[in-house]
KELUMFI-773515 format. One record per residue (C-alpha): residue number from 1; x, y, z. Coordinates in steps of 0.2 Angstrom, whole numbers. Layout:
BEGIN
NUM,X,Y,Z
...
# end
This chain:
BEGIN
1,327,292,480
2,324,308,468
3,337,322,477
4,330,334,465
5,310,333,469
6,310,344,483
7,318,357,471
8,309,355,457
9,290,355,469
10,298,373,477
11,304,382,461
12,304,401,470
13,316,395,484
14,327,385,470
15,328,402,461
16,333,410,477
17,346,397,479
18,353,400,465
19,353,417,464
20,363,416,481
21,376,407,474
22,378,420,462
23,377,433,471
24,391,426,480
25,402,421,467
26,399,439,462
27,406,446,478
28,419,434,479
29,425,441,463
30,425,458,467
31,434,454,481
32,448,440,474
33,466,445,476
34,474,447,458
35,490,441,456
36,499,432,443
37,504,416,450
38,494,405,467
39,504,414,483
40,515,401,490
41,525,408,505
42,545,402,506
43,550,399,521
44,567,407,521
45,576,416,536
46,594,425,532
47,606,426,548
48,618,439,548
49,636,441,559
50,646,452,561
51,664,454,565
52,672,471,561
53,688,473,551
54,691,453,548
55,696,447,532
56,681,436,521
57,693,420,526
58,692,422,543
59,675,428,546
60,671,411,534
61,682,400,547
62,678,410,564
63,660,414,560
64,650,406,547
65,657,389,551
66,652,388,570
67,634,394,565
68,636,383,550
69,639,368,562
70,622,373,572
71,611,379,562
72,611,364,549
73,606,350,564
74,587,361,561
75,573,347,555
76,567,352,537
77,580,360,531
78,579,360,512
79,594,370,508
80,610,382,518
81,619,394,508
82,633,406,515
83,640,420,511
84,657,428,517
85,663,446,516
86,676,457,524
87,666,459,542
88,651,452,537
89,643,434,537
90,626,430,529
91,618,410,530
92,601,409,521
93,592,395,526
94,578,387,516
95,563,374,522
96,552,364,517
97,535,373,508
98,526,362,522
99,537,371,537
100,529,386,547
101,541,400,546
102,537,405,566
103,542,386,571
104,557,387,562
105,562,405,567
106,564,397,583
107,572,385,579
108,588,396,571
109,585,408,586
110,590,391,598
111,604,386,587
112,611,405,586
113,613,403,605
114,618,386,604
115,634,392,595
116,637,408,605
117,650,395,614
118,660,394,597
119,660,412,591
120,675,423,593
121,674,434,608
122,680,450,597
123,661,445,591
124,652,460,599
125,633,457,592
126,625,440,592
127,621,436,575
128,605,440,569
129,590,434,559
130,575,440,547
131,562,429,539
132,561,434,521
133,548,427,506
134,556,427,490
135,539,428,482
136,536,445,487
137,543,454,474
138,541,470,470
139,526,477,462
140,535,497,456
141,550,505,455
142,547,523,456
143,564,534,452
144,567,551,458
145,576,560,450
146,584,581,448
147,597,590,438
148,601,604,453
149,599,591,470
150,610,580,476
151,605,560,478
152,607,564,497
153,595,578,497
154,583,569,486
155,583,552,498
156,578,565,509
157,566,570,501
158,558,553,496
159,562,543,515
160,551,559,522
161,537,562,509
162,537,548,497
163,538,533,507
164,529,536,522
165,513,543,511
166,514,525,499
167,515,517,515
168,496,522,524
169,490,519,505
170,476,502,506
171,488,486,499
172,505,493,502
173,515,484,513
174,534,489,515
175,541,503,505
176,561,503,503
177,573,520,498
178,587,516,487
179,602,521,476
180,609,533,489
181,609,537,509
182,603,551,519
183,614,567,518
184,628,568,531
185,646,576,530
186,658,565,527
187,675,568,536
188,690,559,525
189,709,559,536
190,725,559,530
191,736,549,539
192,753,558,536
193,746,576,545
194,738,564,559
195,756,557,562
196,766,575,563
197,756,581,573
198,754,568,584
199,733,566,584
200,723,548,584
201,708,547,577
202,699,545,597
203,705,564,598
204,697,570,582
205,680,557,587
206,680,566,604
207,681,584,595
208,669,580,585
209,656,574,599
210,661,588,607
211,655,602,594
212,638,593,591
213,635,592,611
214,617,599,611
215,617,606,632
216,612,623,640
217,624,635,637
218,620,643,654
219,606,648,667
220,594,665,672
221,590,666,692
222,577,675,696
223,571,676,714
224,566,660,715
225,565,654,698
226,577,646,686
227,580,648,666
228,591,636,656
229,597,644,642
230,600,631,625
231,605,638,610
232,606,628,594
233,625,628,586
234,627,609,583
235,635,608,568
236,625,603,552
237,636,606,536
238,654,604,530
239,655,622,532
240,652,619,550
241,663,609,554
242,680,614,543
243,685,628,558
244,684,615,571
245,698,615,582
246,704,597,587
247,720,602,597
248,733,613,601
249,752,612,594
250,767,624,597
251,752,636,604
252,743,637,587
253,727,628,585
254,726,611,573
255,710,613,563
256,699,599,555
257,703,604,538
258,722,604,542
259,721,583,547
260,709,579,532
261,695,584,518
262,678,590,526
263,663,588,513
264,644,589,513
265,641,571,507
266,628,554,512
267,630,541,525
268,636,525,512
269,645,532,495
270,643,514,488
271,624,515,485
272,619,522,471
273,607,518,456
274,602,529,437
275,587,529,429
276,588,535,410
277,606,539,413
278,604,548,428
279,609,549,445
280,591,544,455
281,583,537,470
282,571,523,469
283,557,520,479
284,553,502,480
285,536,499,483
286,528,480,488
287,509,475,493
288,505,468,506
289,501,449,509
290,485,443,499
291,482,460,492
292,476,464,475
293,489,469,466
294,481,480,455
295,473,488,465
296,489,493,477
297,497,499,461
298,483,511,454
299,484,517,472
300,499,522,469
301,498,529,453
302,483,539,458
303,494,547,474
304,509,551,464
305,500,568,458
306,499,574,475
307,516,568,481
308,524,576,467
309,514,593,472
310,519,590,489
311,541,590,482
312,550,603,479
313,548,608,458
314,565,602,454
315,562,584,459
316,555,572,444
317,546,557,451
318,544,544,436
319,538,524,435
320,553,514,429
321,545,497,434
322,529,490,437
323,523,471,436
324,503,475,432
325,506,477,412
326,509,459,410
327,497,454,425
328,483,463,415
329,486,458,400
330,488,437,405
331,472,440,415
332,462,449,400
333,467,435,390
334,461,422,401
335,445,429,403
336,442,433,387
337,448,414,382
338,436,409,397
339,421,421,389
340,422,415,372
341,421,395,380
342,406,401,388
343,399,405,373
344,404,389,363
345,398,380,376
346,380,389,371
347,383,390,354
348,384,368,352
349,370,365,366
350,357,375,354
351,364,368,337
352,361,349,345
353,345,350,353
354,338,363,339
355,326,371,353
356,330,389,359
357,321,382,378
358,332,370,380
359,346,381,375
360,341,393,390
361,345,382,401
362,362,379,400
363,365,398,398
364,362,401,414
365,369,385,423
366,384,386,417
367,387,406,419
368,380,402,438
369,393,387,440
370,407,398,435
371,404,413,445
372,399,402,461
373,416,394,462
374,420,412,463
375,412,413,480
376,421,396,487
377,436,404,480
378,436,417,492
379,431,409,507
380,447,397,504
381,460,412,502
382,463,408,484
383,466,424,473
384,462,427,454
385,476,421,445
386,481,411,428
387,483,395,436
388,465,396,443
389,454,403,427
390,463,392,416
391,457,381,430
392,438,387,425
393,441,390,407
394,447,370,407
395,429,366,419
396,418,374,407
397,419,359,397
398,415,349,413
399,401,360,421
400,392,360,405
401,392,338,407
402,381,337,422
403,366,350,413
404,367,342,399
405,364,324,405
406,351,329,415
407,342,339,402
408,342,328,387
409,333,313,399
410,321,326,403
411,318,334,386
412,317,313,377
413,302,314,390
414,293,329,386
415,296,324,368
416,287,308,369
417,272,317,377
418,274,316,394
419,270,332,406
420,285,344,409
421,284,344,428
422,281,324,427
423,295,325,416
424,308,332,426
425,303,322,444
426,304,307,431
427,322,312,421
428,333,320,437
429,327,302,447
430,335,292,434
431,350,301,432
432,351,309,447
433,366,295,453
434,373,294,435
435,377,313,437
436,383,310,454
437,395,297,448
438,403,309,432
439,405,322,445
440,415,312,458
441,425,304,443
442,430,319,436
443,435,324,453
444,446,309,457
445,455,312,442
446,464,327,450
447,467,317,467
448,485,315,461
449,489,333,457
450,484,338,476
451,496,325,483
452,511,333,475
453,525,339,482
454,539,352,478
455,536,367,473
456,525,363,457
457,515,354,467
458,508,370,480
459,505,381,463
460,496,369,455
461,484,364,470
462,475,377,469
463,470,374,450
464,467,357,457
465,455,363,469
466,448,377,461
467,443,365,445
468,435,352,459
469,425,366,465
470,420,373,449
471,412,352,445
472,405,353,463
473,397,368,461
474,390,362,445
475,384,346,451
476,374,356,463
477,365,368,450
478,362,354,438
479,353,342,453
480,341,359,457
481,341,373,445
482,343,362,430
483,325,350,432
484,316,366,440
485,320,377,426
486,315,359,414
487,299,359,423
488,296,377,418
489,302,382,403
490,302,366,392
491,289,363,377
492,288,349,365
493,289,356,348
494,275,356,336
495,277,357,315
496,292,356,306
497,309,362,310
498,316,378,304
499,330,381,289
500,343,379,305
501,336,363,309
502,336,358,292
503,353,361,290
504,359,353,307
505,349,338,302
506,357,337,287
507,373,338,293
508,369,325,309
509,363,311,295
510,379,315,285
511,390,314,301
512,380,295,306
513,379,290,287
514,398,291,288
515,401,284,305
516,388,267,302
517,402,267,285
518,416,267,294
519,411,254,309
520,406,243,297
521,424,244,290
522,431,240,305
523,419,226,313
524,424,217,295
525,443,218,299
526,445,216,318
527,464,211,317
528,469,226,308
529,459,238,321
530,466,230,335
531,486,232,326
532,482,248,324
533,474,252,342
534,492,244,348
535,504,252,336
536,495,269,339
537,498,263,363
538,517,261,355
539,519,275,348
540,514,285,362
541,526,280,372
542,539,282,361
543,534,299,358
# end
C-alpha cells in the first residue's frame, strides 16, 4: 500500500493542500492569544461574613467556624484558608485544576445554607461568595495623579471617564479604581458635646436624612391643573451641612458643628496609594479571558491620549505597571531562537546531500509544518506562549526526521538512474510505514507528560500537545508534499562536485576515517567498552 501515490499522480491538488495548511496556520497565528504562560483557570471561590462591631476572636468562633464545619464536607477540596477581622470573616476555598468552578459554586452556595442553622442571629447578611482566578493578574497599572486635586476628586474623575472608556476597549475585561474613594463629607462627633446636650447619634442620622430629603417643596393649582414645585437644596459640601440644626436646647439651636468636625472628605480614609511619591489613584486594568494581551494593552495605550484630553489639565495620567515588556521580549526571543533553528535545519540538509533540489525541499516542509500547527493551535484554544514555541523550537528537530527519511530513499533512487516520478511512488512506498512508526514513537514519548497532574502537569500539556501536533502535521507533509515535490524538482547530478562538495567530502571521509579507527578500537577490547558503558549508567544516577 503506497499512502503517498495518489499525492504524488495529483501534484496541483497536493499543492493546494498544502498551501491550505499554511494558509491556516497563517491565520491561526494571527489570531493566537499572547500570553506568557498556557491559561490555566483556578478554581477558587472566597466567602465573605459579616458581623458588625465583633471582635476577630468572636467572629473567628461565631462565624468562620460554623461555615468552616460546612463548607469543608465539599468533594475536591484542595485547600480552605480563613481569615478573621474585627466584623469581617473571609474563607478561600481552593479545588482541584480538574473541578468546574460553576459545579462547585454550588456546592458552597448549599453548604452556606446549610450552616445558616449555626450562625449568630445578630448575623444580618448571609455570607456571600465570589469565584476568583488567581491567574488573572493584572496586565497595567495606570496612576492618576495632581498637585491642586484631591484623591477623592480625582477617583471621580477616573471611576467616570477613565474606567468606563478602558472598559468598551476590545480585550478589556474588568477595570478596578483604587488608592482612594469617592468624595463625600465626612461627619466626625465628639462624644463629650453629644452627652451635655443630651443628643444620640439616631438624632443627628435623622437630621441629617432630613436635610438631604429631595421632595416638592410645594404645589401651583391652576383651574384644573396641578404644578409640583422641587427645588434642589440637598446638601453637597461640608459647607452645607456645618449650619444644620440637629435640635433645640434652653431655646437656642444645637448646630452640627457644635456636636463635631464637618469636612469635605472620601467615603474610606484607609485607601490610599502613591506613585513617584505622590498621592494617586490607580486604575487597574485586566483582559479579558483568552485575549491577546498585547493587543488589550496597545489598546490602552493608544486610548490614553484621548482620555487624558477628555480630563481636566491638572490631572497626570501615567503607566506605572505593565506586564508586555517582559512578554515581548520572552516571545522575540523564542522566535528568534525558533527562526535561526529553522535555518540550521536548512543549512545541514544542503551541506549533507550537496544538491541545492534536494535542499528545497525541506525548506519549505518544515516552515509548512511549523506554521500548520499554528492552525490546530487555534482551533484547540491554545495561545501563543513560551511553553508552546519552545514546544516548536524543540519539534524542528522532529519535523525535519520524517522529510528527510523520505527524501534521501527517494534521491538514492534517482541517483542510481531511476526516473524521478518512478522514483518517488517507489521511495514513499518503502518508507511510507517506517515514517509512520518514527512519528507515532516520538509521540508516545510525550504520553507521560499528558497524564500529569498538579499544577505543572496542566502548563505543560499544552507543550505536550502542541509538540505532538507539530510531529503530526509533519508526518502529513512529508507523506504528500515531500514525494510530489521529489517527483518534480529532483535531478541526478551530472560532472564533478563543486569547491563546497569538495570540502564537505573531505570533511565526511575525515569524520568515517576516524569513526572506522575508533570502532575498531573498541571491537578489539569489548570488556573495557562494556565497563565503561556501565560506569558511565552509574554515574548518571549518581549525578
Amino acid at each position: 500500500m503506497n499512502i503517498s501515490a495518489p499525492f504524488i499522480r495529483r501534484p496541483v491538488a497536493t499543492t493546494l493542500l498544502t498551501l491550505a495548511i499554511a494558509l491556516a496556520g497563517v491565520l491561526g497565528y494571527y489570531k493566537l492569544p499572547v500570553a506568557p504562560l498556557p491559561q490555566v483557570d483556578f478554581p477558587v471561590i472566597l466567602v465573605q461574613a459579616t458581623l458588625p462591631g465583633a471582635s476577630p476572636m468572636t467572629v473567628a468562633s461565631n462565624v468562620a467556624a460554623p461555615l468552616e464545619k460546612h463548607l469543608g464536607q465539599i468533594a475536591d477540596l484542595d485547600e480552605m484558608t480563613s481569615q478573621s477581622f474585627t466584623g469581617t470573616s473571609r474563607i478561600v476555598l481552593q479545588f482541584g485544576l480538574d473541578r468546574d468552578i460553576d459545579g462547585a459554586a454550588r456546592d458552597v452556595e448549599a453548604e452556606i445554607n446549610a450552616a445558616h442553622a449555626d450562625l449568630p442571629t445578630q448575623l444580618r447578611l448571609n455570607p456571600v461568595y465570589h469565584k476568583i482566578n488567581p491567574a488573572d493578574a493584572p496586565i497595567m497599572v495606570v496612576a492618576m495623579t495632581s498637585k491642586s486635586r484631591r484623591p477623592g476628586q480625582i477617583f471621580d474623575a477616573a471611576a467616570n471617564i477613565i474606567q468606563q472608556r478602558l472598559s468598551q476597549l476590545t480585550g478589556i475585561g474588568e477595570v478596578d479604581v483604587a488608592g482612594a474613594a469617592l468624595p463625600s463629607v465626612r461627619v466626625e462627633l465628639d462624644p463629650d458635646p453629644l452627652a451635655e446636650y443630651g443628643i444620640g447619634f439616631e438624632d443627628i442620622r435623622a437630621a441629617i436624612a432630613s436635610a438631604n430629603a429631595d421632595s416638592p417643596k410645594g404645589a401651583i393649582e391652576i383651574g384644573p391643573r396641578r404644578y409640583q414645585l422641587y427645588t434642589n437644596d440637598q446638601a453637597t459640601r461640608a459647607a452645607d451641612y456645618r449650619p444644620l440644626i440637629i435640635a433645640y436646647r434652653n431655646n437656642a439651636p444645637v448646630f452640627l458643628t457644635d456636636v463635631g468636625e464637618v469636612d469635605d472628605s472620601v467615603e474610606d480614609l484607609r485607601n490610599a496609594a502613591l506613585a513617584n511619591g505622590q498621592p494617586a489613584v490607580l486604575v487597574i486594568v485586566y483582559r479579558q479571558p483568552g485575549a491577546n494581551i498585547i493587543e488589550a494593552v496597545d489598546s490602552v495605550r493608544a486610548a490614553l491620549p484621548e482620555l487624558q484630553a477628555a480630563l481636566p489639565a491638572d490631572i497626570d495620567v501615567t503607566i506605572i505597571a505593565d506586564r508586555t515588556p517582559t512578554i515581548r521580549a520572552s516571545l522575540h526571543d523564542t522566535q528568534t531562537a525558533l527562526l535561526i533553528a529553522l535555518v540550521l535545519v536548512i543549512g545541514v540538509v544542503f551541506v549533507f546531500l550537496r544538491n541545492p533540489r534536494a535542499a528545497l525541499i525541506p525548506s519549505v516542509v518544515v516552515p509548512v509544518s511549523i506554521t500548520g500547527t499554528f492552525g490546530v493551535m487555534y482551533l484547540l484554544g491554545y495561545s501563543l506562549d513560551n511553553l508552546s514555541l519552545m514546544a516548536l523550537t524543540v519539534a524542528t528537530g522532529f519535523v525535519v526526521d520524517d522529510a528527510i527519511v523520505v527524501l534521501e530513499n527517494i534521491m538514492r533512487h534517482v541517483e542510481g538512474g531511476m526516473e524521478r516520478r518512478a522514483a518517488a511512488l517507489l521511495g514513499a512506498r518503502e518508507v511510507g510505514f517506517t515514517v509512520l512508526s518514527i512519528s507515532l514513537s516520538l509521540i508516545a514519548v510525550f504520553l507521560p507528560i499528558l497524564l500529569m497532574g498538579g499544577l505543572i502537569g496542566r502548563l505543560f500539556r499544552e507543550f505536550a500537545v502542541t509538540l505532538s501536533l507539530a510531529i503530526i502535521v509533519s508526518l502529513v507533509i512529508s507523506l504528500t508534499t515531500t514525494p510530489m515535490m521529489c517527483a518534480i524538482f529532483l535531478r541526478r547530478q551530472h560532472g564533478a562536485p563543486g569547491w563546497l562538495g569538495r570540502i564537505t567530502e573531505r570533511g565526511f571521509e575525515g569524520a568515517l576515517g576516524f569513526y572506522r579507527r575508533t570502532l575498531a578500537v573498541v571491537l578489539r577490547h569489548p570488556a573495557l567498552t562494556l565497563g565503561v558503558l556501565f560506569v558511565t549508567i552509574g554515574l548518571n544516577f549518581y549525578l
